[in-house]
N, C-alpha and C positions, 0 to 999 in steps of 0.2 A: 768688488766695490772698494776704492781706497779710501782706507779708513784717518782721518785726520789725528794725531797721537798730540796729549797734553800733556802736563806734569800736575794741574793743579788740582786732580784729585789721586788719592793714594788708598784707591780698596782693597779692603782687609779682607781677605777670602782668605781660604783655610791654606792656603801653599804655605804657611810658617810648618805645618805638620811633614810636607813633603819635605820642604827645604832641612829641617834637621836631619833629613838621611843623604844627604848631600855628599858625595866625598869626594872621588880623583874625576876631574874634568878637564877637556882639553880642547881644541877648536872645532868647529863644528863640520859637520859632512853633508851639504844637501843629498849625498847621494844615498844613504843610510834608507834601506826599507822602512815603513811607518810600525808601528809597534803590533799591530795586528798580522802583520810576516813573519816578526821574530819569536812571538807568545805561539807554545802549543795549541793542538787543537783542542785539548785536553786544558783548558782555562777554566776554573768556575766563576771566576767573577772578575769585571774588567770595568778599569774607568780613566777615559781619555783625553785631554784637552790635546787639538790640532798643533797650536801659535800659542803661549800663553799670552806675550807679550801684545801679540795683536789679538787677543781676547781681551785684558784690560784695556786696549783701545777701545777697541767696539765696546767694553763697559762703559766707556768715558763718554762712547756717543749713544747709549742707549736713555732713555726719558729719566733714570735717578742719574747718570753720570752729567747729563746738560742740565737737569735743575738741580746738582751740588754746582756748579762751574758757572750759575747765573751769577753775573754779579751782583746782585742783590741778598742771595742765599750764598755765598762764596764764604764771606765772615764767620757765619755760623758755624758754618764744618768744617773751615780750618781752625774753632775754638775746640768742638766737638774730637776730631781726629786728636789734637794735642793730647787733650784729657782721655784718649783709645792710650793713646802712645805712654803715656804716663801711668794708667792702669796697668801696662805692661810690661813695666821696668822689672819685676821680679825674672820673665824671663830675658829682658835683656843684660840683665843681670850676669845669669845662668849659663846664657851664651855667648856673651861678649860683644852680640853685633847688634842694631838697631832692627826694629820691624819693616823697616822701609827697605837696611841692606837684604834682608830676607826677600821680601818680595821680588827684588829686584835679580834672584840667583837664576832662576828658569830663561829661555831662552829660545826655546822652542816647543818641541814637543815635552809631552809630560803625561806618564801614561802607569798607574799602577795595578796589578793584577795579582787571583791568587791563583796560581795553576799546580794541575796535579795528577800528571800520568799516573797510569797504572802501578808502574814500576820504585813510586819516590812517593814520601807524602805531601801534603799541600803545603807548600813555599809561597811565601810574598815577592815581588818583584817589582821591582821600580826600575822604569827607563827615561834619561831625563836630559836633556840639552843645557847644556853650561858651559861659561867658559873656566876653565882653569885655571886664568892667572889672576881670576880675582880675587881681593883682597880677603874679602867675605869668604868664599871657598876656603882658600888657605887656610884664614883661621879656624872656620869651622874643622877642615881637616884635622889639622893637630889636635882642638877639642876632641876630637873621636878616637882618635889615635893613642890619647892620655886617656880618655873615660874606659878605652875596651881593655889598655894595659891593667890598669886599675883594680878590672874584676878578673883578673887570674887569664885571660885569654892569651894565646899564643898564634903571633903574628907568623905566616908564611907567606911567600908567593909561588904561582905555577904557571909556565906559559902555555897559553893555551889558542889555538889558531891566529898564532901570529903576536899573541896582545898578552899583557901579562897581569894574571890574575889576583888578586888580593886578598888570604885568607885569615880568617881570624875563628880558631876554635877553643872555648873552655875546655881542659883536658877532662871537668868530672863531669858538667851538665852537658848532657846532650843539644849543646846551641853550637851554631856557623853562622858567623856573616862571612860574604864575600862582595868583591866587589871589580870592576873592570872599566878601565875609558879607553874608549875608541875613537877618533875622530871626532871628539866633541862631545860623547853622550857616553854619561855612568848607566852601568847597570851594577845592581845593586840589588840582594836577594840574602835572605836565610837559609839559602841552599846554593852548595859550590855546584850541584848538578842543575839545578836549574839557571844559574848565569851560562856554566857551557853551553848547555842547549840553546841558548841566544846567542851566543857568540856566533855558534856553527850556524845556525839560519843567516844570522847576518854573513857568513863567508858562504852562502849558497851551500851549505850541508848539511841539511838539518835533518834532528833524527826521529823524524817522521811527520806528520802534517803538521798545519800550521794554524790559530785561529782563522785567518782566514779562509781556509778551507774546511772553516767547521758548516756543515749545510745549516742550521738551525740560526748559529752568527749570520752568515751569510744572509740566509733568506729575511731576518729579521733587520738587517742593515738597508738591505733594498727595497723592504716595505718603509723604512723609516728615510730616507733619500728624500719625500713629498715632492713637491713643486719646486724644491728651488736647481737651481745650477750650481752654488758655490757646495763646498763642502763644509758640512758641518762647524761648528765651534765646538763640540765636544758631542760623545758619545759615551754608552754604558751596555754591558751585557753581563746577564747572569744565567747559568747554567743551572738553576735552583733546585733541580731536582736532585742531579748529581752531588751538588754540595751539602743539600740534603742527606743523601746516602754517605757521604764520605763523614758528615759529622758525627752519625749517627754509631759508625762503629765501634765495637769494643762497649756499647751504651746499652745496658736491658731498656730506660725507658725510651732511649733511640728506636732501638728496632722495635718495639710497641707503635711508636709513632707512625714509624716506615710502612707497618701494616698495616694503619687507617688511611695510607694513602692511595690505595688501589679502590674500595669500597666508594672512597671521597671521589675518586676520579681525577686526584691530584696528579697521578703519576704519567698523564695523558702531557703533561708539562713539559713542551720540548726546550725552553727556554725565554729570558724574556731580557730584551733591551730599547733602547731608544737612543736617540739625538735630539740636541741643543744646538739652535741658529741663532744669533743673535747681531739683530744691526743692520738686516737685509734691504734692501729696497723699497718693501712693504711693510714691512714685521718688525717691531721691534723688540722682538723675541717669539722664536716659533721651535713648540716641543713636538717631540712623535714618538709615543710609547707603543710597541707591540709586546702582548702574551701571543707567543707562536706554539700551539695546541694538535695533539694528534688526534685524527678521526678514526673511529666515529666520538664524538663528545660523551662525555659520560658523567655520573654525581651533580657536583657543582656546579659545573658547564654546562647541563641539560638546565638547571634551574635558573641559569643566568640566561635565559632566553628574549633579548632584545631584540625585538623589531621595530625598523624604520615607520617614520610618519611625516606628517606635516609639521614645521618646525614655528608654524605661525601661533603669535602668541592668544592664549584664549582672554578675551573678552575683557575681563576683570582686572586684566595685568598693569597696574596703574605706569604712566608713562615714565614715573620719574625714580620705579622704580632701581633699585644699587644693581641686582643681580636676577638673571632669569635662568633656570633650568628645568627640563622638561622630559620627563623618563616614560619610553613605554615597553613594558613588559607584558611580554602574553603569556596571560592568567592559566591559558586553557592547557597549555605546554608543558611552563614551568611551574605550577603548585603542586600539578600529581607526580612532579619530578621532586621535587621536595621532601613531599610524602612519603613517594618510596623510601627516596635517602636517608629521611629523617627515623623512619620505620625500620628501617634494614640497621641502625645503628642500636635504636632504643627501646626496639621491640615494636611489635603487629599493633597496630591503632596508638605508640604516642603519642604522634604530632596530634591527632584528633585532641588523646586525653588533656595536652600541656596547653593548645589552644582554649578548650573549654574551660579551666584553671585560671589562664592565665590572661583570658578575654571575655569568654560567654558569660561567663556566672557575674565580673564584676558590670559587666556593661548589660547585663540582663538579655542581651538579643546572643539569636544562634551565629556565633562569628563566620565562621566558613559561608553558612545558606544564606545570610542575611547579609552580611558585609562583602565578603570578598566574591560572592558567587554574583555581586551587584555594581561590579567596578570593572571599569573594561579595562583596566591598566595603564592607562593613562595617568599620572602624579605629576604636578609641575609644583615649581616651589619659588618663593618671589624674596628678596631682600629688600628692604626697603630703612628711611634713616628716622628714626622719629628726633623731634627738635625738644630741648634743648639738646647740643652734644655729649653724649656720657658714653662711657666704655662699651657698654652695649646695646647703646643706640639702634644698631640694627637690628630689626624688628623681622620676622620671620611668620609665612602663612605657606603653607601646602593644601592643597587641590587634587583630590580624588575625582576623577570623572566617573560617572554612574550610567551605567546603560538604560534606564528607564524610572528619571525623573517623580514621577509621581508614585512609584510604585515604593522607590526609596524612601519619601517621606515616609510612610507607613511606619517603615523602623525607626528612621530617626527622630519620631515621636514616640515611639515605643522607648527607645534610649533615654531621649529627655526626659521621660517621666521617670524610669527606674534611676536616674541622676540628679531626679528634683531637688532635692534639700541642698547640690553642691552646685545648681545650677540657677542663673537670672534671665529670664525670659524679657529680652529691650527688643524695640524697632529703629529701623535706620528708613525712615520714609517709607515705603512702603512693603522693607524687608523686614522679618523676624532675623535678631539673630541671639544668642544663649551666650552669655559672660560666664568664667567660673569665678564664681563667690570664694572672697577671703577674708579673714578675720583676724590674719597676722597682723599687730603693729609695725608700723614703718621701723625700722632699724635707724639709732644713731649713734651708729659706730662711725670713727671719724673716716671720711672719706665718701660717707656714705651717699653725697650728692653728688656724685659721681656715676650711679649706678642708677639704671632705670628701674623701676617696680614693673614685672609683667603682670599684664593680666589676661589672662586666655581668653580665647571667645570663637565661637561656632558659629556656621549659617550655614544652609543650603542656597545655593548662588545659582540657578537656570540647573543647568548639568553637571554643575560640582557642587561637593562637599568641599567646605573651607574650613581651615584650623588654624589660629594664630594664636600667636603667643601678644599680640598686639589689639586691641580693639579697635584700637583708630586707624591700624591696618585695615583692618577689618572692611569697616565704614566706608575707607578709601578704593577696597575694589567693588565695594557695593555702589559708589560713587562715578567708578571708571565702568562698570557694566551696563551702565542705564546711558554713555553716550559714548559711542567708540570711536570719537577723535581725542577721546584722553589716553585710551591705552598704546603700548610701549609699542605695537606693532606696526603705530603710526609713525616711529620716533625716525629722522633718519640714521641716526648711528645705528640703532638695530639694523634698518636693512643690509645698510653695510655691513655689519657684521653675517649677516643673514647670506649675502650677496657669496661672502668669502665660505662661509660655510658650505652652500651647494659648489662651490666649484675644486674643495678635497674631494679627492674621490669620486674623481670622475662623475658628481653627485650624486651619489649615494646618499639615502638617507639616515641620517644616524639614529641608533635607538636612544643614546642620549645626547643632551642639546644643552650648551649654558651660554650666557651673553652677559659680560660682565663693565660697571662701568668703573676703573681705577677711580678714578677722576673725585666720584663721591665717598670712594673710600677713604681718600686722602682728604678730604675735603674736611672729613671728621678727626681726622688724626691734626688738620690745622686747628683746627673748633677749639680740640680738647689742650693743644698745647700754648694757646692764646689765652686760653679759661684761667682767671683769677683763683677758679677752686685748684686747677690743677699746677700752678705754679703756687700755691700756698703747700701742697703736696707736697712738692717738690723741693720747700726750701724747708718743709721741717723734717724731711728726710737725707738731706743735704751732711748734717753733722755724723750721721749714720752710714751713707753710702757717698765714697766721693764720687764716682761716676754720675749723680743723681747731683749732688752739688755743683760741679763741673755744668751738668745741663742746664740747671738753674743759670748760674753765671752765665753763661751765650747766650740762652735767652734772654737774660737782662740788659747785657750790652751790645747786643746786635739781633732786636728784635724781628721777628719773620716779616719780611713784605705781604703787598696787598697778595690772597688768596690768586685772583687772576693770574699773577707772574709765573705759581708751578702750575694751573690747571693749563697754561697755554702749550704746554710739554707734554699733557696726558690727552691719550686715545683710548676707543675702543676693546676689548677683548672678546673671545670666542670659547670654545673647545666642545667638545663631540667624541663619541666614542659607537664606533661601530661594532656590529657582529658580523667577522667576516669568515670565507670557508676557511683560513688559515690561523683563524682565531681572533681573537678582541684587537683592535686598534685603539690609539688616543691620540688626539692632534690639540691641544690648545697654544693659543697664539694671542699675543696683542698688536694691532695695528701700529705701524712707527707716524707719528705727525713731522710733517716737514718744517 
């Protein structure tokens, strides 16, 4: 898909950190293997962007790049962006060049890792597409070139397949930079041995595998490919266990560590990575994480026992709710896997003991027989916005489903009585539901109208337990369950959302489920920065922090449009997380709006 390129937004991602290692660059080589040819197989930790250039494209055109470049919101964040650029003068300073010539040094690929055969220890490496004759480059060059002479380092060169290498070694501390351009792209490492090593892969000699013939990279790359055709916008891989092992050495409470990871079932980790798509046809950004795990599972893994279900939402899920997720865990699986685990570490009967402790005695019921032996594993959990807008406005309720309804009440009267004196027994029509009682005075510390007062509150709802931190949550799913053309299942964005979910994965069902809507999250973030309180905030912290003043200022002279102008920009979101024979997947994704 061709991506339309602007100028009038300039995102500040973190490539100023890349860009200081910047050194000898020269024109570029389409023909150059991608950086996962040239990196050992022997890499513990990798992170890639494809195009940087045509990644901030596609930023430009993903839903905050078209609502910065509304013109209506346009004003705002070229006041915004100044007062970035101005906060940052100490290191433009330092550097000589502006944040924007920074950003503007990448070119292509851009790919840093830290790899670590057997033979060498773990080196950073940087491989980066730029051009050389720019201005920015140069300077920065000389800057490094004065900073290394500086601290005692002694400049060499060595050729090395063909290309000629750049070294810089302190004679006392044991430190090397080196560095090399080839056809357009620095490589750049704290190890002369590891820039050869890339050299030589890049001349088709490399001295021994390569990432991409790591099987664990590999197979976790292919799990991570999803649905689309294009390739990715960036990707990441970590070899965690190995890196693990490698940090660990020479460390007593290292190797302490090392040896709770066999017990933990930690060391079954054969690695984990994922990819970033952004700007697709569909998506206006789609992630895919894999943990790739060896079998049989064991520890941890046993206890993380997710299985699939129906992804429809229950009953009570009011429709206008912000966010939906919905986890199901079998009890029957993973608790005695738990146990063990937890027992095998802390000794025969803890977990029993540390539960009774630290749940039976205060809630007066047998937790294990009584609670958990009475929930089928089912939890969903609901976001919702309460009004007026304040910082934590969103209000949160979780849902235990219970295998037998009336049997449960039993305890949950048995609870509420051993919790009477901290409990308020209200109805909502023809429900019971238990407020917890407070006695705290409201707080007025300034700012404090800003913030919501919780109040908790209980109810048994059909086949769930309910727990919010919200009462009027509360009311509201007792409200959405007595007629179900309010709840969220009816909504169409969920289905859509819903619709995309069964078709990853060949539909597979996910043991976890969330449906997320941007739209009212932002919605609150307009609230609060339109709000009198929060621009009063703002201007008496103004003399204190100038980034905070600076905000103040664009908000006052280039107030935000009607709410409509950015909700017309935002969609839908998803994500899900399977239990599969190769280990855990994650896919979350937001829909892209036309």
């Amino acid at each position: 898909m061709k991506i339309r390129r602007t100028s009038c937004l300039r995102p500040a991602f973190g490539w100023v950190a890349f860009a200081l290692l910047v050194g000898v660059l020269s024109q570029r080589s389409v023909a150059r293997p991608p950086a996962p040819r040239l990196l050992p197989a022997e890499t513990l930790a990798y992170l890639r962007v494809a195009d940087v250039p045509e990644m901030i494209a596609q930023f430009q055109e993903s839903t905050l790049g078209r609502i910065a470049q509304d013109e209506q919101v346009r004003p705002l964040v070229a006041h915004v962006w100044e007062a970035l650029l101005e906060a940052a003068g100490e290191m433009e300073e330092a550097l000589g060049v502006t944040p924007e010539e920074l950003l503007a040094i990448p070119e292509g690929e851009i790919a840093l890792a830290l790899v670590a055969p057997e033979e060498m220890s773990p080196a950073l490496v940087l491989v980066l597409d730029a051009d050389l004759d720019s201005p920015t480059v140069r300077h920065l060059l000389d800057r490094l070139e004065t900073s290394l002479a500086e601290q005692g380092t002694r400049r060499r060169t060595q050729r090395s397949e063909g290309s000629e290498m750049v070294i810089h070694q302190h004679p006392q501390a044991n430190r090397e930079l080196s560095y090399l351009q080839k056809e357009g792209t620095l490589i750049l490492s704290n190890s002369v041995q590891a820039t050869s090593d890339l050299l030589a892969a890049w001349e088709g000699q490399p001295n021994g595998r390569q990432l991409s013939d790591n099987s664990a990279y590999a197979a976790i790359m292919k799990r991570c490919a999803g649905e689309l055709e294009e390739p990715p916008t960036g990707a990441f891989f970590v070899d965690a266990l190995e890196l693990t092992r490698r940090a660990a050495r020479g460390s007593v409470p290292g190797q302490v560590f090392l040896a709770l990871l066999n017990p933990l079932g930690l060391d079954g980790i054969r690695g984990i990575g994922g990819s970033l798509s952004l700007v697709t046809e569909q998506y206006d950004n789609l992630l895919n994480v894999h943990l790739l795990l060896e079998r049989p599972r064991r520890g941890v893994f046993e206890v993380t026992a997710l299985q699939g279900g129906d992804i429809t939402p229950e009953g009570w899920v009011p429709r206008d709710a912000v966010s939906y997720t919905s986890l199901r865990w079998d009890m029957e699986k993973g608790y005695p896997a738990l146990r063990e685990l937890y027992d095998a570490i802390r000794g025969e009967g803890a977990l029993r003991r540390d539960v009774d402790q630290s749940f039976s005695i205060p809630l007066g019921i047998d937790f294990e027989q009584e609670f958990l032996a009475a929930i089928t594993g089912r939890m969903s959990h609901i976001g919702w916005m309460v009004r007026p807008a304040r910082l934590n406005s969103r209000a949160n309720l979780v849902g235990f489903q219970v295998k037998d309804p009336a049997r449960f009440r039993n305890t949950w009267l048995k609870l509420t009585e051993h919790l009477g004196a901290s409990l308020e027994r209200k109805s909502w029509g023809m429900t019971e539901y238990w407020q917890l009682t407070t006695t705290a005075p409201p707080s007025q510390a300034p700012g404090q109208e800003l913030v919501r007062q919780p109040d908790p509150a209980f109810a048994l709802l059909g086949d769930y337990l309910l727990i919010s931190d919200s009462s009027e949550l509360l009311r509201q799913a007792v409200i959405t369950q007595s007629d179900a053309s309010l709840s969220l299942g009816h909504e169409l964005d969920y289905k859509l959302i819903a619709s995309r979910i069964r078709r990853q994965h060949g539909g597979q069902s996910p043991g976890l489920f969330s449906f997320d809507r941007p739209e009212e999250s932002m919605r609150l973030l307009y609230e609060l920065a339109v709000a009198e309180t929060t621009r009063d905030q703002l201007a008496a912290q103004g003399p204190n922090n100038p980034f905070f003043g600076a905000l103040d200022g664009a908000l006052r002279e280039h107030p935000l449009p009607p709410f409509s102008v950015i909700a017309r920009y935002l969609a839908p979101g998803g994500s899900l997380l399977t239990n599969e024979e190769t280990g855990f997947h994650f896919t979350r994704f937001t829909l892209r709006r036309q």
